[in-house]
TIBADREN-842781 format. One line per field, with one value per residue (C-alpha): residue number from 1; residue in three letters; x, y negated, z. Coordinates in steps of 0.5 Angstrom, whole numbers, padded with zeros to 4 digits. Layout:
BEGIN
num <- NUM | ...
residuo <- ALA | ...
X <- X | ...
Y <- Y | ...
Z <- Z | ...
END
This chain:
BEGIN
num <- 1 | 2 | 3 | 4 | 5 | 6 | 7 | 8 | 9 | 10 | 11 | 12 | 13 | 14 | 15 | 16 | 17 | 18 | 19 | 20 | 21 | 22 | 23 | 24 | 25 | 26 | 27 | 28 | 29 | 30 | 31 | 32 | 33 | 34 | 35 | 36 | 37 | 38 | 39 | 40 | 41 | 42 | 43 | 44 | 45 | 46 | 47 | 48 | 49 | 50 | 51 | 52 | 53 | 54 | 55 | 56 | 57 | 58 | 59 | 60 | 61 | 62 | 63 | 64 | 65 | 66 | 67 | 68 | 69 | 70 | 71 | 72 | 73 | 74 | 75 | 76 | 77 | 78 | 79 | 80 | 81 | 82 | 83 | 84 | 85 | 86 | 87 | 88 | 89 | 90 | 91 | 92 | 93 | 94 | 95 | 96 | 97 | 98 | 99 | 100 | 101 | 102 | 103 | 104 | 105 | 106 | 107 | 108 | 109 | 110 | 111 | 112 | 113 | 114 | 115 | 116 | 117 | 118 | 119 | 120 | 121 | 122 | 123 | 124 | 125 | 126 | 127 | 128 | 129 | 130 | 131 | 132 | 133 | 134 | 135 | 136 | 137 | 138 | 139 | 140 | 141 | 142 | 143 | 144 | 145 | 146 | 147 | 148 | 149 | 150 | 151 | 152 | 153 | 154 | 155 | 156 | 157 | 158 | 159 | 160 | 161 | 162 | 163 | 164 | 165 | 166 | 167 | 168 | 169 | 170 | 171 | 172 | 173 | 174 | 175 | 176 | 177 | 178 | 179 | 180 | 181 | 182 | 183 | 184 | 185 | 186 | 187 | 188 | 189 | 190 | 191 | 192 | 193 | 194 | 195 | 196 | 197 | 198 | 199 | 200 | 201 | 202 | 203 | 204 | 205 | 206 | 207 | 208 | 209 | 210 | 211 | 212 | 213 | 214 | 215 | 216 | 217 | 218 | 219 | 220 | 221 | 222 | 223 | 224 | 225 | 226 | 227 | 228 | 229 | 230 | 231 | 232 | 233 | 234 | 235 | 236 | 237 | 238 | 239 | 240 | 241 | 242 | 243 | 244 | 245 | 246 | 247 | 248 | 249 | 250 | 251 | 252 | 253 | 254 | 255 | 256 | 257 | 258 | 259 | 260 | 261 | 262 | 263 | 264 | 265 | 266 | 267 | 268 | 269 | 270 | 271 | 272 | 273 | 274 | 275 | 276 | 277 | 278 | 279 | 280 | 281 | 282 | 283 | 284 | 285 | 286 | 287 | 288 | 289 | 290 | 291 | 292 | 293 | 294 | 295 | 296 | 297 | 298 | 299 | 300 | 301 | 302 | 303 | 304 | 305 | 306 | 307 | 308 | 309 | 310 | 311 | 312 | 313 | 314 | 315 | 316 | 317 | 318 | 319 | 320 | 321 | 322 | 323 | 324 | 325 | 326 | 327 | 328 | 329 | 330 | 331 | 332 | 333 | 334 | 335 | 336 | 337 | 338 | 339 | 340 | 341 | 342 | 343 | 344 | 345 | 346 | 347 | 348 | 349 | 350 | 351 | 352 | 353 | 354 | 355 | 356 | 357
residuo <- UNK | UNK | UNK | UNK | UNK | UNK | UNK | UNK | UNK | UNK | UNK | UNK | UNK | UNK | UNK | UNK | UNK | UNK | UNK | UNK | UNK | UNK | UNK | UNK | UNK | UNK | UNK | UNK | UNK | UNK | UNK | UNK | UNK | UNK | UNK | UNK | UNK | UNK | UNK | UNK | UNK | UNK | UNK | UNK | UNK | UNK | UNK | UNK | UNK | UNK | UNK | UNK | UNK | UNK | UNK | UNK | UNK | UNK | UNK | UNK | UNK | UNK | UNK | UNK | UNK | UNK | UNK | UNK | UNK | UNK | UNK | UNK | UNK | UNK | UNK | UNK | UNK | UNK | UNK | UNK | UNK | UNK | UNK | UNK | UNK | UNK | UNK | UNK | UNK | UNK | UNK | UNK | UNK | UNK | UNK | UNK | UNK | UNK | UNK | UNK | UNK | UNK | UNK | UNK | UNK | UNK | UNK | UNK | UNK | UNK | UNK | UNK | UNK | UNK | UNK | UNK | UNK | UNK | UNK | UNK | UNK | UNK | UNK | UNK | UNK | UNK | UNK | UNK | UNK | UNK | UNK | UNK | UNK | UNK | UNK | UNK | UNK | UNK | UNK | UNK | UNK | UNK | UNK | UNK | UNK | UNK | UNK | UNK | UNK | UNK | UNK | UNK | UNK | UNK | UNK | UNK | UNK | UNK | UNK | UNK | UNK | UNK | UNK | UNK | UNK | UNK | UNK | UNK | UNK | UNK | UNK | UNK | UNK | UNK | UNK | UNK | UNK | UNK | UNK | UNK | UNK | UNK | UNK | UNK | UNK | UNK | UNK | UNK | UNK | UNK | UNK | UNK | UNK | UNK | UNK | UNK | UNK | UNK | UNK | UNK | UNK | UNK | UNK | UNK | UNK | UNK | UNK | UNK | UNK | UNK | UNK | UNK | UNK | UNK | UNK | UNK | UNK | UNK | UNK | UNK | UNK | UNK | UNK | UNK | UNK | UNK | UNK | UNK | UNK | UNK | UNK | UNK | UNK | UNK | UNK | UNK | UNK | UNK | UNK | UNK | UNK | UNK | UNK | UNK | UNK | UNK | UNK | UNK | UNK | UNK | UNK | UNK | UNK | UNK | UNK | UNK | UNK | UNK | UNK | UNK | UNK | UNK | UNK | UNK | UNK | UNK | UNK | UNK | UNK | UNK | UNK | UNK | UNK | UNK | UNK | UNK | UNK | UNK | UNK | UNK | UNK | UNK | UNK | UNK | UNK | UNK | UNK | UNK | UNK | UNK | UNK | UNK | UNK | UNK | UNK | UNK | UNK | UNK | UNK | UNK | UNK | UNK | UNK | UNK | UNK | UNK | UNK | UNK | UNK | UNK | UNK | UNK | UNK | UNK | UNK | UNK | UNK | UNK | UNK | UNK | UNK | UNK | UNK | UNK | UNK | UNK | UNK | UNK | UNK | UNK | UNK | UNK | UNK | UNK | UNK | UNK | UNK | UNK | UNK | UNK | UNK | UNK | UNK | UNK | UNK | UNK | UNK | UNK | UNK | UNK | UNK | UNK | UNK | UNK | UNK | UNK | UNK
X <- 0266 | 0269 | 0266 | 0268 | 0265 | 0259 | 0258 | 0258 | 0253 | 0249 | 0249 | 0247 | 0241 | 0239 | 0240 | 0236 | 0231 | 0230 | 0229 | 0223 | 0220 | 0220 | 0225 | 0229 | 0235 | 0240 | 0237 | 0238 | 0243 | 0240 | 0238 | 0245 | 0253 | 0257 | 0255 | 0249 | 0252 | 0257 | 0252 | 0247 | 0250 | 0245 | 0246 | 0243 | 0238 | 0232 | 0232 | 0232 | 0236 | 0240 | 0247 | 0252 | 0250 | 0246 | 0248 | 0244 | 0242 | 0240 | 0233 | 0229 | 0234 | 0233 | 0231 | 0235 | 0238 | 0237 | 0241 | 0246 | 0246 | 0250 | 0257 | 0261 | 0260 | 0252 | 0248 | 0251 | 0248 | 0249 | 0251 | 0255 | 0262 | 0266 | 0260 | 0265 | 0268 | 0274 | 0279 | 0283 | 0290 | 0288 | 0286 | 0291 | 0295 | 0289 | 0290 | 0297 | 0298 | 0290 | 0289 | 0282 | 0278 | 0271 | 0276 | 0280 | 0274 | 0271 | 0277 | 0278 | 0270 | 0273 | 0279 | 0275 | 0269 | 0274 | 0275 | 0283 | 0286 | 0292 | 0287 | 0285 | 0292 | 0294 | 0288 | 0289 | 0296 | 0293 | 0288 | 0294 | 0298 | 0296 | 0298 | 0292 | 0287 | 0288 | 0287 | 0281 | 0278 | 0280 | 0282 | 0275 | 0272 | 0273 | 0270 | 0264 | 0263 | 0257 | 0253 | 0257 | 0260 | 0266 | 0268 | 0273 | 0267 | 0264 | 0270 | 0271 | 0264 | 0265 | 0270 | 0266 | 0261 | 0267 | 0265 | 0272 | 0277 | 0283 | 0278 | 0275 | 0283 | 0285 | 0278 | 0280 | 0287 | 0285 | 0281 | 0289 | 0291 | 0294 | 0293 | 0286 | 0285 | 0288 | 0281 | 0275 | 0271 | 0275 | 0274 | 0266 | 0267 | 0270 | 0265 | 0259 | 0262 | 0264 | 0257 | 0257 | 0262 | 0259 | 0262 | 0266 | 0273 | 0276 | 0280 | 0274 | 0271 | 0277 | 0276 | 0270 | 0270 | 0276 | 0271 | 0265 | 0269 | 0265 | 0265 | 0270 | 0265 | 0265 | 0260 | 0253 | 0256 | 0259 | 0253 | 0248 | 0253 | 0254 | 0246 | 0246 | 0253 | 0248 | 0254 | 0256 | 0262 | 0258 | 0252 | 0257 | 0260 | 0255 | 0251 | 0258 | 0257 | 0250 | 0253 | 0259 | 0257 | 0262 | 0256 | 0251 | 0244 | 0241 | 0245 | 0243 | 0236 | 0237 | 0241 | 0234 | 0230 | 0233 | 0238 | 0234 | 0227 | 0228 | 0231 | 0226 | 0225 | 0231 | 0231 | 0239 | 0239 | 0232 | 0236 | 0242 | 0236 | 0234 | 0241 | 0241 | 0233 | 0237 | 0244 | 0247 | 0243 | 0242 | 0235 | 0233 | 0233 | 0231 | 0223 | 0225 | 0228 | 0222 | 0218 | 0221 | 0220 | 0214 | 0211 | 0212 | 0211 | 0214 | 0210 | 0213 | 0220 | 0222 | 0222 | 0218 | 0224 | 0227 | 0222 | 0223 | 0219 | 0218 | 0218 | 0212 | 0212 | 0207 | 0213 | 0218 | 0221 | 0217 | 0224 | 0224 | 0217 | 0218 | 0224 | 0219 | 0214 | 0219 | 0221 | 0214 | 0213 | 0219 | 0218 | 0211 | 0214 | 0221 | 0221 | 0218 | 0214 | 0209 | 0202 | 0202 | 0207 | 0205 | 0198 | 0203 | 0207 | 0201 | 0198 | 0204 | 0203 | 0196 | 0198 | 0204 | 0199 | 0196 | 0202 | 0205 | 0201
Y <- -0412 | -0406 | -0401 | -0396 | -0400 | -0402 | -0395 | -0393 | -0398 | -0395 | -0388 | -0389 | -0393 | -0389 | -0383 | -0387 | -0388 | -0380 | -0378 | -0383 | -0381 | -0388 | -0387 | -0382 | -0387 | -0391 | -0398 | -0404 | -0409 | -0415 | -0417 | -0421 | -0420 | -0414 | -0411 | -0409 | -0406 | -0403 | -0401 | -0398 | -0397 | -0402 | -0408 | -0414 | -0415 | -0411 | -0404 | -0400 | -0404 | -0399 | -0402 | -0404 | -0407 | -0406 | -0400 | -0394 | -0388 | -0384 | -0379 | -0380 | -0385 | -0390 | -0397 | -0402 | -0405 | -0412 | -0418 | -0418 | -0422 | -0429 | -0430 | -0435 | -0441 | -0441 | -0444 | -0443 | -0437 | -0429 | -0431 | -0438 | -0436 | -0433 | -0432 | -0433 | -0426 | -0431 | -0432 | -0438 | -0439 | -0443 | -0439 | -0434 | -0439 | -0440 | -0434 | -0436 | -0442 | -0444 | -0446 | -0447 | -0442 | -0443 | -0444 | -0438 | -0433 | -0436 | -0434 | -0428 | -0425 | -0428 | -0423 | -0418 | -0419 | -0419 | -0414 | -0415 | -0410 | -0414 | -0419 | -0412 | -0410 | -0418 | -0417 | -0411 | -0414 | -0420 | -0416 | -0412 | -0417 | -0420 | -0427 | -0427 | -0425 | -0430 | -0434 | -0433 | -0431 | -0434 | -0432 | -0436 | -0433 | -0426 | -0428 | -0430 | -0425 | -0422 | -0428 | -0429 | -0425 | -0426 | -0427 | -0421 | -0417 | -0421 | -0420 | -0412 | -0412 | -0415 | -0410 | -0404 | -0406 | -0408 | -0400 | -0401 | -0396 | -0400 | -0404 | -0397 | -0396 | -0402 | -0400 | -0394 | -0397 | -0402 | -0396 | -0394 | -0399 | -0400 | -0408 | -0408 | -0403 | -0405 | -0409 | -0406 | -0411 | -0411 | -0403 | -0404 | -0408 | -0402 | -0398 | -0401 | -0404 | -0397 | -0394 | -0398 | -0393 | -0388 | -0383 | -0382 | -0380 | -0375 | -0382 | -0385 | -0379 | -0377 | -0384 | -0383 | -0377 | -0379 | -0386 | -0380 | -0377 | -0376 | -0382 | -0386 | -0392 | -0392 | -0386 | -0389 | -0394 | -0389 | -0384 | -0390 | -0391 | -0382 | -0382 | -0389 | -0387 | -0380 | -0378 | -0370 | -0371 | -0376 | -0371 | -0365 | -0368 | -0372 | -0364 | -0363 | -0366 | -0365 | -0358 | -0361 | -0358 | -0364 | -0369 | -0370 | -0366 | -0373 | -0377 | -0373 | -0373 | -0380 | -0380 | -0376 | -0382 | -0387 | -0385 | -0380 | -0382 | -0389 | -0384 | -0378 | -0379 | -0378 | -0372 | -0370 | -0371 | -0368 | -0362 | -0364 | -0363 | -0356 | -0353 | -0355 | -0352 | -0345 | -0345 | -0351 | -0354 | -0351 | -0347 | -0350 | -0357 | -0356 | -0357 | -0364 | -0365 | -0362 | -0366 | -0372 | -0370 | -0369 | -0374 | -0380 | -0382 | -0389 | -0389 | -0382 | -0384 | -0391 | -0396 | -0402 | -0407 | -0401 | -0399 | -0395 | -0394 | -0389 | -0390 | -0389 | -0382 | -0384 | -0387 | -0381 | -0377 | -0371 | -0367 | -0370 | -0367 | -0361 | -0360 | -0362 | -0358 | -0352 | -0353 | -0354 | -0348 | -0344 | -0348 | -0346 | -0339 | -0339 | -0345 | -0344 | -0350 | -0354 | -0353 | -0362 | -0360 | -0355 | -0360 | -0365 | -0360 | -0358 | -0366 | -0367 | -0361 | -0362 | -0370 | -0367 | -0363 | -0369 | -0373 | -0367 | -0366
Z <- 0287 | 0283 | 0278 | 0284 | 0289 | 0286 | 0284 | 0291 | 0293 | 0287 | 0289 | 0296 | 0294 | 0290 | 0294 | 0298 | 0294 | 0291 | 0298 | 0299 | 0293 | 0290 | 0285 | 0280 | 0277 | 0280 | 0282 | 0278 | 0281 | 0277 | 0271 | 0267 | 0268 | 0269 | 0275 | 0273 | 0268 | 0272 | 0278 | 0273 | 0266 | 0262 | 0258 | 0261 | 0258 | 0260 | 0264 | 0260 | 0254 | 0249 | 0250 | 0243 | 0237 | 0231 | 0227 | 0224 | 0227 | 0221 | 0221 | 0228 | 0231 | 0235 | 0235 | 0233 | 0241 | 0244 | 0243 | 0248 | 0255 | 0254 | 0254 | 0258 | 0253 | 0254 | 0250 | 0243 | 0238 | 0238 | 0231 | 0231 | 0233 | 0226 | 0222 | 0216 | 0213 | 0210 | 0216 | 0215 | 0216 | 0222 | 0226 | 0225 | 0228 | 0233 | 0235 | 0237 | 0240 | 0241 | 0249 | 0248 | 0249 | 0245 | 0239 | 0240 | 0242 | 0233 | 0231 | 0234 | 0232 | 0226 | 0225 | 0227 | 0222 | 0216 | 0210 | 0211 | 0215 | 0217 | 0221 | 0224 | 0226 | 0228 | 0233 | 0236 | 0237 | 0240 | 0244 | 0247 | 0250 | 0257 | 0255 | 0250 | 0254 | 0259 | 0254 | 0251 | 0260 | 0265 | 0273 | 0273 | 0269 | 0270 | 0277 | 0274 | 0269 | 0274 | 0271 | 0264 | 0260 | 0258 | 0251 | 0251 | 0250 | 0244 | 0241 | 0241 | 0238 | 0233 | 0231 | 0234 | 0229 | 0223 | 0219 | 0216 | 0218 | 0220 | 0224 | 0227 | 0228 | 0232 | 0236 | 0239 | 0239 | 0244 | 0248 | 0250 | 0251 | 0259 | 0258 | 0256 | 0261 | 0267 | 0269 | 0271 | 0267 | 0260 | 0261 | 0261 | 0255 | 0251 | 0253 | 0251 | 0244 | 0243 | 0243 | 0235 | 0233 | 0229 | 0228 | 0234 | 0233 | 0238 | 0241 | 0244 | 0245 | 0250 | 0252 | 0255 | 0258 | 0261 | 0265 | 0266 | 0272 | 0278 | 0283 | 0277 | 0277 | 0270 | 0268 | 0268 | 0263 | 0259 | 0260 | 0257 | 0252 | 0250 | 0249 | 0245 | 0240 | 0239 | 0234 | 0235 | 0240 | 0244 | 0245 | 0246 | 0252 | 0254 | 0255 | 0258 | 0263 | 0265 | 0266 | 0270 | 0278 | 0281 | 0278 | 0283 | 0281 | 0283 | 0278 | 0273 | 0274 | 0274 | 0267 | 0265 | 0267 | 0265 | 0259 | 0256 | 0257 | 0252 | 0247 | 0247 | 0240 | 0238 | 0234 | 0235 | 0243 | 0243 | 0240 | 0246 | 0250 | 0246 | 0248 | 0254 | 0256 | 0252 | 0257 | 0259 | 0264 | 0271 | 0271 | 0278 | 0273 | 0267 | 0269 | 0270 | 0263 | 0260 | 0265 | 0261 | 0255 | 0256 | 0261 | 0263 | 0271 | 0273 | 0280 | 0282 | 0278 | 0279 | 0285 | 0282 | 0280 | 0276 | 0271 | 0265 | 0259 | 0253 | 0246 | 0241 | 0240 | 0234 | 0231 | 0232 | 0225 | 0224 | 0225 | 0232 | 0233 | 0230 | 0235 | 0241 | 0239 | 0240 | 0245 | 0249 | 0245 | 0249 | 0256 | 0256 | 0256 | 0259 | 0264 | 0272 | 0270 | 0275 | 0274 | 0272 | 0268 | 0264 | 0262 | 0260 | 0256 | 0253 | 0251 | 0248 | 0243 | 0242 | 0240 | 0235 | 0231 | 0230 | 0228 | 0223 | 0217
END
């Protein structure tokens, strides 16, 4: 199935399930592969798994994301394959002539972990051609990837997370690129490593505004991916398109329930969700948003197999509470709230005057 048609499938199923009462984001479609990555925009993992690798948030950022779902070569380490920062002159001629996938799949983490920024355009131009990738994943396996990941996809992590600029050069090099792109599953790759790039260049940020278009397939990825990345031109287009009236209102309310409710202590999506209450937002949404920030109703919100949950509000930074305590504060003055809102909102800022000194 294809990112479109799964996203289809989605849609209507959470359709469904908004008009029942039973839920307010688009269903999970498994617990591993890309389809549920594709259908729902989370990593395999969990539901509610933050999608990328590692990297620093700064004040009020969130916790570091789980491991990724297993590769095509099950079995072996998150950390087994080019674990060196040294690549060898063997496997640059790997990358050549290799036909074992396994052996090129090291050599390629290799050459994307590595300090030299000729392996870093070597890759790219490995990365760019279709004889390459048929090697590293074969016809088979982009058949599988709904159970395995495909080891493209571990190799374009390793370079996301790679901080130096030829490294992040080549990245966005790739997010361009016609070859990488021309298959669904390469696409997803892209996007979810690309949340590890901080800060966004305005390549990537084009990139992603261009698979976060309306019945595109690709935007509940890359709106998880917008709120995990957290960098500036992340959240602006991410407010872009929670203002956009060609995404459906149900789709947004499902991004505030999925997306936004595991990271609402995140001082700057908090401050994202301030300006949206202040214009960018719908009004007739904006006690939903505050509802999320707020509270938290999974029996009202979430079918059973879909559940999402919310950080520790005691762990969050004082900035972050001090950006939540004001918008409670303005809320409770400018936003049409339901009464069982208004008693959340005002719980939640009892607990901040406990929290802050």
């Amino acid at each position: 199935m294809t990112a479109r048609a799964a996203h289809s499938v989605a849609r209507g199923l959470a359709a469904l399930a908004l008009v029942a009462g039973l839920a307010g984001c688009q269903p999970d479609r498994g617990s591993a592969g890309r389809p549920s990555i594709r259908a729902d925009g989370q990593a395999a993992p969990s539901a509610s798994a933050p999608v990328g690798p590692p990297d620093a948030r700064g004040p009020g950022g969130a916790p570091a994301p789980a491991a990724p779902a297993a590769t095509a070569d099950a079995g072996q380490s998150a950390g087994a394959e080019g674990d060196s920062m040294t690549m060898t002159a063997d496997q640059v001629q790997v990358l050549s002539t290799s036909t074992d996938p396994k052996e090129l799949m090291k050599a390629a983490i290799a050459a994307a972990r590595s300090p030299e920024p000729a392996h870093h355009d070597l890759l790219k131009k490995h990365l760019e051609s279709g004889e390459f990738l048929g090697r590293l994943d074969s016809e088979e396996d982009y058949r599988q990837a709904a159970g395995r990941r495909l080891r493209v996809s571990r190799v374009l992590e390793a370079l996301a997370v790679n901080p130096l600029p030829t490294a992040r050069s080549a990245f966005v090099a790739l997010a361009a690129s016609p070859v990488v792109l021309a298959e669904d599953e390469r696409t997803i790759a892209l996007l979810q490593a690309s949340a590890a790039v901080r800060p966004a260049p305005p390549e990537l940020a084009a990139f992603w505004d261009k698979h976060a278009q309306p019945d595109d397939g690709f935007t509940p990825t890359t709106v998880t991916v917008l709120i995990e990345n957290g960098s500036p031109l992340a959240l602006a287009l991410f407010e872009k398109k929670m203002a956009d009236p060609r995404h459906e209102e149900g789709d947004k309310i499902a991004w505030m329930r999925s997306r936004i409710l595991p990271h609402r202590n995140d001082a700057p999506l908090l401050e994202a969700c301030e300006r949206m209450l202040q214009g960018g937002l719908p009004k007739h949404l904006r006690p939903a948003l505050v509802e999320v920030l707020f509270d938290y109703r999974p029996g009202e919100w979430y079918r059973p197999a879909s559940v999402h949950s919310p950080p520790d509000r005691r762990k969050a930074a004082p900035e972050a509470l001090g950006v939540l305590r004001r918008i409670g504060e303005r809320s409770l003055k400018s936003i049409p709230l339901s009464e069982t809102q208004r008693k959340a909102v005002e719980a939640t800022l009892e607990e901040i005057k406990k929290l802050l000194p």
